[in-house]
LUMVEX-378792 format. One record per residue (C-alpha): residue in three letters; x, y, z. Coordinates in steps of 0.25 Angstrom, whole numbers, plus 2048, in hexadecimal, padded with zeros to 3 digits. Layout:
residues N
ALAXYZ ...
END
This chain:
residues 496
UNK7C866BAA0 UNK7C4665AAD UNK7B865EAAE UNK7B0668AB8 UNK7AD676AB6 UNK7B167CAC3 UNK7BF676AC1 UNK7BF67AAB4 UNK7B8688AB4 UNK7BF68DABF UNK7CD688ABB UNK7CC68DAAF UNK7C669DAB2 UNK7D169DAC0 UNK7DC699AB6 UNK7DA6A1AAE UNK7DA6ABABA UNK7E66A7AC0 UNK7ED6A8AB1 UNK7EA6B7AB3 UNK7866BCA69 UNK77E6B9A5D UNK7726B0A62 UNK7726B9A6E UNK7746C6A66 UNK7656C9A66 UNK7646CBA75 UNK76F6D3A75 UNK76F6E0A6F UNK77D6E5A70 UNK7896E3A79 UNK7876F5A7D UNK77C6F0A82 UNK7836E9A8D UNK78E6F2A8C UNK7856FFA90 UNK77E6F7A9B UNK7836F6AAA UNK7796EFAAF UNK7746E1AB0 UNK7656DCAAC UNK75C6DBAB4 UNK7546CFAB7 UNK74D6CAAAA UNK73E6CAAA7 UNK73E6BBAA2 UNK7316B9A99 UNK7286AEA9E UNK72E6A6A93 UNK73D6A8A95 UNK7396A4AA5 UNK732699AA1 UNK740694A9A UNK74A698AA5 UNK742692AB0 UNK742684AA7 UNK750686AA6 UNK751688AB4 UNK747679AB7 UNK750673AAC UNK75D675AB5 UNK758674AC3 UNK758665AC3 UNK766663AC1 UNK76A66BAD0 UNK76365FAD4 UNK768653ACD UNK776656ACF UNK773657ADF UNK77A64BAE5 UNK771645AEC UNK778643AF8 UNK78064FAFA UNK777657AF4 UNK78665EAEB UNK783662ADE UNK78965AAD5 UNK794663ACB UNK78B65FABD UNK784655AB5 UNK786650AA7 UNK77E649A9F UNK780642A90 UNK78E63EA92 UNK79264BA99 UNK799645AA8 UNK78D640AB0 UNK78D647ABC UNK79A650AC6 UNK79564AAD4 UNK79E655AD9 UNK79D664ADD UNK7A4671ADF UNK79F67CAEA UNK79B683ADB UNK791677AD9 UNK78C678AE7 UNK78A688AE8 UNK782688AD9 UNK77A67CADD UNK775683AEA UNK771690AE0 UNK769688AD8 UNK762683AE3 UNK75E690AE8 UNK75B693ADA UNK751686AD6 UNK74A68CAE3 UNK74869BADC UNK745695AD0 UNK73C68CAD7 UNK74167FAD0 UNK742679ADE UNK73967DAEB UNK743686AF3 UNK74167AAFE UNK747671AF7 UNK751679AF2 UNK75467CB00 UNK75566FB05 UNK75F66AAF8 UNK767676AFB UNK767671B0B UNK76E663B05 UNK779669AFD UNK77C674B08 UNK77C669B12 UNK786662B0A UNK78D66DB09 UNK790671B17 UNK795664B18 UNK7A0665B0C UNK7AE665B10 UNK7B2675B0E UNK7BE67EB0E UNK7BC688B18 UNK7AD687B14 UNK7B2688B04 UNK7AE67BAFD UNK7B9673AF6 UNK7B8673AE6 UNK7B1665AE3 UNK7A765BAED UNK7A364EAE9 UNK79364FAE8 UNK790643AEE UNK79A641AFA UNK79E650AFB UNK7AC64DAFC UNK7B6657AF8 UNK7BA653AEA UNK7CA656AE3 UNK7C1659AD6 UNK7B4659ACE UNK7B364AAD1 UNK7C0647AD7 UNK7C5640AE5 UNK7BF645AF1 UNK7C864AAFC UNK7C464AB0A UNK7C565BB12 UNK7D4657B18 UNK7DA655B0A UNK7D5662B02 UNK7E2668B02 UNK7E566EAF3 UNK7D666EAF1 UNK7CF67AAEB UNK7C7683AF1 UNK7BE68CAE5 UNK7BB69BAE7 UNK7B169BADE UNK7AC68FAE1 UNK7AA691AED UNK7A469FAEA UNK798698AE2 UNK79668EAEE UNK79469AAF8 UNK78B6A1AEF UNK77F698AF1 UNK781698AFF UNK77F6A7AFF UNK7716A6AF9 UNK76E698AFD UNK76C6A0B0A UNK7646A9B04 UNK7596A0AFD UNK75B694B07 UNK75969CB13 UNK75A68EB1C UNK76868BB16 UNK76D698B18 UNK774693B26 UNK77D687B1E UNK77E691B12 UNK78369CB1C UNK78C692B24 UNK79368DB16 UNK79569CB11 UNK79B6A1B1E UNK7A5695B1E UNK7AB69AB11 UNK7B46A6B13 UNK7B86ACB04 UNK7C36B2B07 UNK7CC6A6B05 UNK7CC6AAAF8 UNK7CF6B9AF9 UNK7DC6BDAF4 UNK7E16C6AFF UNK7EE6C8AFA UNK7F56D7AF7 UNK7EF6DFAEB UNK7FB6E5AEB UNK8026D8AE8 UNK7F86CEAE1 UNK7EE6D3AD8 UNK7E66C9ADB UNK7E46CEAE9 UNK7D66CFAED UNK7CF6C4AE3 UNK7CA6B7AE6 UNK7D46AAAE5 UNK7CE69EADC UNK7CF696AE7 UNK7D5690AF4 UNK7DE682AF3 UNK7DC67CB01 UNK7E967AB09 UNK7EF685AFF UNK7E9692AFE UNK7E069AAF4 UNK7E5697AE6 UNK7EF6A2ADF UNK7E36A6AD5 UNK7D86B1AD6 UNK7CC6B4ACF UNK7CF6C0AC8 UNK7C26C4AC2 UNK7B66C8AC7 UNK7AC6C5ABC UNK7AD6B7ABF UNK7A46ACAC6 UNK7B16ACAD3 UNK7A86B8AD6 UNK79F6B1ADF UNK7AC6AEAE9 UNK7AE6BDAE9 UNK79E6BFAEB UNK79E6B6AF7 UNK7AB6B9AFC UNK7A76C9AFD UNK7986C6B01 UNK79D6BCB0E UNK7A86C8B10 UNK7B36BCB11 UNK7BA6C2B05 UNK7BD6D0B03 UNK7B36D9AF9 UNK7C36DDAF2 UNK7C16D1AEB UNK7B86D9AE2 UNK7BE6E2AE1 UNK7CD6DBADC UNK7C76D0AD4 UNK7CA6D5AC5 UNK7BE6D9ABD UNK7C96D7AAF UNK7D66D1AB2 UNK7E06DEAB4 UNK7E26E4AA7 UNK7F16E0AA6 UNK7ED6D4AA4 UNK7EE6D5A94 UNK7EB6C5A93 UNK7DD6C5A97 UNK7D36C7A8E UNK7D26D6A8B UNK7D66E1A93 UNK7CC6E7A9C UNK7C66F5A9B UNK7C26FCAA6 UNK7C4704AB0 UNK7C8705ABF UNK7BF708ACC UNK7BF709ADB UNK7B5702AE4 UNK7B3702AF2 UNK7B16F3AF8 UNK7A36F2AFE UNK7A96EBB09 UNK7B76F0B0D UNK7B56FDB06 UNK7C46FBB02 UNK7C5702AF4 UNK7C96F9AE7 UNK7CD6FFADA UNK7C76F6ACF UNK7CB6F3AC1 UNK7BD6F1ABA UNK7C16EBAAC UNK7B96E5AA1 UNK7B86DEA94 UNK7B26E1A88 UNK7AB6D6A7E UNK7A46DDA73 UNK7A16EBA7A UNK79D6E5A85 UNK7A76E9A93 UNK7A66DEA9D UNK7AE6DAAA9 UNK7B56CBAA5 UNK7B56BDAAB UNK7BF6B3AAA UNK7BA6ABA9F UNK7AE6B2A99 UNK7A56A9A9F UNK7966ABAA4 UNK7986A3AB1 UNK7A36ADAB5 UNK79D6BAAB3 UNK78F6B5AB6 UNK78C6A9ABF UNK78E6B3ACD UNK7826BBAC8 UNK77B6AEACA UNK77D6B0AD9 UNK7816BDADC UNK7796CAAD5 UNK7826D1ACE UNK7776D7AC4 UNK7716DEACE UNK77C6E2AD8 UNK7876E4ACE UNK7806EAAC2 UNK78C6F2ABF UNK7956E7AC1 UNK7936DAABF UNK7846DBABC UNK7876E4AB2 UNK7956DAAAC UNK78D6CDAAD UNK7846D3AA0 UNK7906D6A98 UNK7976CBA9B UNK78D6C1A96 UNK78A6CBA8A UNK79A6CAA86 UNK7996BBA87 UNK78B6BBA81 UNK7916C1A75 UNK79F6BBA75 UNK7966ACA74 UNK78C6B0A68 UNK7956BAA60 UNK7A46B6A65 UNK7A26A8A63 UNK7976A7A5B UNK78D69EA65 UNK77F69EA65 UNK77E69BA74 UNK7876A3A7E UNK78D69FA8D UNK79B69CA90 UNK79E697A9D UNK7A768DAA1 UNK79D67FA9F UNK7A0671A9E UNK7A5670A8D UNK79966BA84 UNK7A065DA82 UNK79B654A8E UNK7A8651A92 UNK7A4658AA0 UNK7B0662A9F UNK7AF672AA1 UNK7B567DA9B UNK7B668CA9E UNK7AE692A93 UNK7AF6A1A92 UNK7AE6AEA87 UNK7BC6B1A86 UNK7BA6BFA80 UNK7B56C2A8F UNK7BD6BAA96 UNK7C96C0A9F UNK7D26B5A9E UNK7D06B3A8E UNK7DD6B3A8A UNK7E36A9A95 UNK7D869EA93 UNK7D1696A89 UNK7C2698A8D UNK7BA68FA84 UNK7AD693A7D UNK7A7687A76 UNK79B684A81 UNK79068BA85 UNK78A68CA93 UNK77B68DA97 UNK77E68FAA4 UNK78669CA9E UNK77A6A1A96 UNK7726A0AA4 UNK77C6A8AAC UNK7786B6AA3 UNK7696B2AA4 UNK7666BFAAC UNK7736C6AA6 UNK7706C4A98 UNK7616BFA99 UNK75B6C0A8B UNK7686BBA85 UNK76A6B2A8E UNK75B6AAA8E UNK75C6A8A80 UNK7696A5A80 UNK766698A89 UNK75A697A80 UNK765694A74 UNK76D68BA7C UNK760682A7F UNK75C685A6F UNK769683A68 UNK76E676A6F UNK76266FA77 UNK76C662A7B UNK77066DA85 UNK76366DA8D UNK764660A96 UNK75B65CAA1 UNK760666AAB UNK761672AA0 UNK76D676A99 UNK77866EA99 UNK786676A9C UNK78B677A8E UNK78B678A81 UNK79567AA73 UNK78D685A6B UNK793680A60 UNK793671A60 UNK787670A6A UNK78C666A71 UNK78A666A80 UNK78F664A8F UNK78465AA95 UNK78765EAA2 UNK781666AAE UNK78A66FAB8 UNK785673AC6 UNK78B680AC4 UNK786683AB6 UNK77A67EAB8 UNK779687AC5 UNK77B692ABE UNK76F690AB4 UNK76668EABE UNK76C69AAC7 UNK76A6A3ABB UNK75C69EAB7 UNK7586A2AC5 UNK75D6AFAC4 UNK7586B3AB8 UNK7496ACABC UNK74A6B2ACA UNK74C6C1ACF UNK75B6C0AD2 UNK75B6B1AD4 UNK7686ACADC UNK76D6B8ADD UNK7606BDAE6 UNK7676B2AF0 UNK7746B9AEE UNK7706C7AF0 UNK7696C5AFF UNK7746C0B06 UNK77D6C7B0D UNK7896C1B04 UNK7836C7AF7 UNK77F6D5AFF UNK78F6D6B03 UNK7936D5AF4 UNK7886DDAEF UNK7906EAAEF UNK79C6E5AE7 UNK7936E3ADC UNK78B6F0ADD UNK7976F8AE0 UNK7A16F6AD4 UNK79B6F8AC6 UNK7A66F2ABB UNK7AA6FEAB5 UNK7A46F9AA6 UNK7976FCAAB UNK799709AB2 
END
């Protein structure tokens, strides 16, 4: 497995595309429950006390966005290890660059930094930026951190802007980048112009498959990717429930890509297809796009793990099903949809960690694996996992930033399931918080820090600490208004 975990998570998830509860038990009263339920929470009441240990969490981590800041680019760095985990990635992705601009925006809501001074490191990295050598406004895969030169690879050669041909272009990479320039606008009102200019650059539908329905099933989702100097790669995401999501959220909400994306993007893999995991129940529907007012008839299948009817993800990961809801709010827009799937679906994994396998900890997602050797594997729950059948998807590490993604889906469980972690295996706590992983069993560890892991820890601490958080940013701009309706409009049929 590669050494990064962009290459390697999304490698392995859009391979696998192409090729197609005990300690917890308490706060948990029974999977009907869930089952019964269409709606998400709403946002939880901390006690003082429980605020009091989210916000240190929230100190703990804050430090780390700015350490790993080169100092003359102002790039963050990929991640940081420490006790003989690989010392430092001085390269970056357009994922790195998007998650670090979130957490600026959210160290101001949480008031870890003066809003000014998050405006003015936010300025440094935006100007940088602006001055990256792009694809048609799409950043490449990997800039060296201290030059800003395209890289081949995570700490490979650069290449100067004339010789980029065969070099890849990520959908969903570059749907992460363009989300934080969406709210950036909206929190840093004096970026909004260079945050404005760098959205409008990036036309989306480069990765719309427009072929014939008629003729390629895929027709209508999004490719992985565009190859320069070749064309969009032959693969497309075919699931909705997972983190490529994003693309289709700002694709839609900039109206560079079509709203049919949403509708021919598979909630389950057709139900011919007898390899995946389990064969979907379900139902079909009819909806009219919000936006064309074409009409689409819509498969909505599901999974079941233990009672509980959810719609599936790849690889049964938390980042998949989760990580928009960070950004976008689906809790309160889609609370039949995915507001509504996001509880299930970290119930199902919930269980499938404590009872299945037997942990006293739970969340998987794809992390850097507990050996210091600076590799990454994509972890899942393979009971709830589309792809089951056609990949490995390991379980032996456990991620914290995974127990912080359900921190306002599965709030009670999910507090004191961070409390465990800290508890059970206190080397896991370093100076900037929790480290990325750790083998439930063996309690041995990955001493390293990941922008994007790290992001989402501090992303979700801010939304569970702030009415709506990120996804306040999200919902005023006109980009969030536009897809809006898709969420409300469609309820997955398992929630009626």
């Amino acid at each position: 497995m590669p050494n990064d975990k962009y290459l390697s998570r999304r490698r392995f998830l859009e391979t696998s595309a192409l090729s197609a509860a005990s300690l917890m038990m308490p706060l948990f009263n029974a999977p009907k429950t869930f089952a019964a339920s269409s709606h998400a929470p709403e946002l939880t009441d901390w006690s003082p006390d429980q605020r009091t240990v989210l916000y240190q969490y929230a100190k703990d981590t804050w430090p780390f966005f700015l350490v790993s800041r080169d100092p003359t680019t102002a790039l963050p760095m990929d991640n940081i290890g420490f006790n003989g985990a690989p010392a430092q990635g001085t390269y970056t992705s357009p994922t790195d660059i998007g998650v670090h601009l979130w957490s600026l925006i959210a160290g101001a809501d949480l008031h870890l930094v003066s809003r000014l001074h998050a405006v003015r490191l936010a300025r440094q990295t935006l100007a940088t930026v602006r001055e990256l050598d792009k694809w048609q406004g799409f950043l490449y895969g990997w800039h060296d951190t201290r030059t800003g030169s395209i890289l081949t690879a995570p700490g490979g050669s650069p290449i100067s802007a004339q010789s980029t041909d065969g070099q890849f272009i990520s959908t969903v990479d570059n749907g992460w980048y363009a989300s934080s320039l969406v709210i950036i606008r909206q929190a840093f009102s004096e970026l909004a112009a260079i945050a404005t200019e760098l959205l409008n650059a990036m036309n989306f539908g480069v990765f719309y498959n427009n072929a014939n329905p008629q003729s390629d099933i895929t027709a209508g989702q999004m490719f992985g990717g565009y190859v320069v100097g070749q064309g969009p790669v032959s693969w497309t995401y075919g699931l909705l429930n997972t983190d490529p999501r994003i693309a289709a959220y700002l694709g839609i909400g900039t109206k560079t890509m079509p709203g049919a994306v949403w509708w021919r993007t598979w909630r389950t893999l057709p139900s011919a297809w007898t390899w995946q995991g389990q064969i979907p129940g379900g139902n079909s529907a009819t909806y009219q796009d919000p936006l064309s007012h074409q009409l689409f008839t819509v498969f909505e299948g599901h999974y079941r793990y233990q009672g509980i009817r959810y719609v599936p993800s790849w690889g049964g990961s938390m980042f998949e099903g989760l990580m928009a809801s960070l950004i976008v709010p689906e809790a309160r827009w889609g609370t039949r949809s995915f507001g509504a799937n996001n509880v299930r679906y970290a119930t199902a994994q919930m269980l499938y960690c404590t009872q299945g396998l037997g942990y006293p900890v739970w969340g998987l997602s794809p992390s850097s694996t507990p050996d210091n050797t600076g590799n990454y594997q994509a972890y899942g729950a393979l009971p709830l996992a589309s792809g089951s059948q056609c990949c490995a998807y390991a379980t032996d590490a456990i991620t914290p930033y995974a127990a912080f993604l359900a921190l306002t889906v599965l709030p009670g469980a999910s507090f004191n399931n961070i409390a465990a972690l800290k508890r059970l295996y206190p080397a896991i706590y370093g100076p900037y918080g929790f480290y990325d992983a750790v083998n439930p069993t063996t309690g041995s560890l990955a001493n390293r820090y990941l922008t994007l892991d790290q992001a989402m820890i501090l992303a979700s601490l801010d939304n569970a600490l702030n009415p709506h958080g990120l996804s306040q940013w999200f919902a005023q701009d006109a980009v969030g208004q536009t897809i809006k309706p898709y969420l409300s409009t469609e309820p997955f049929s398992v929630f009626g």
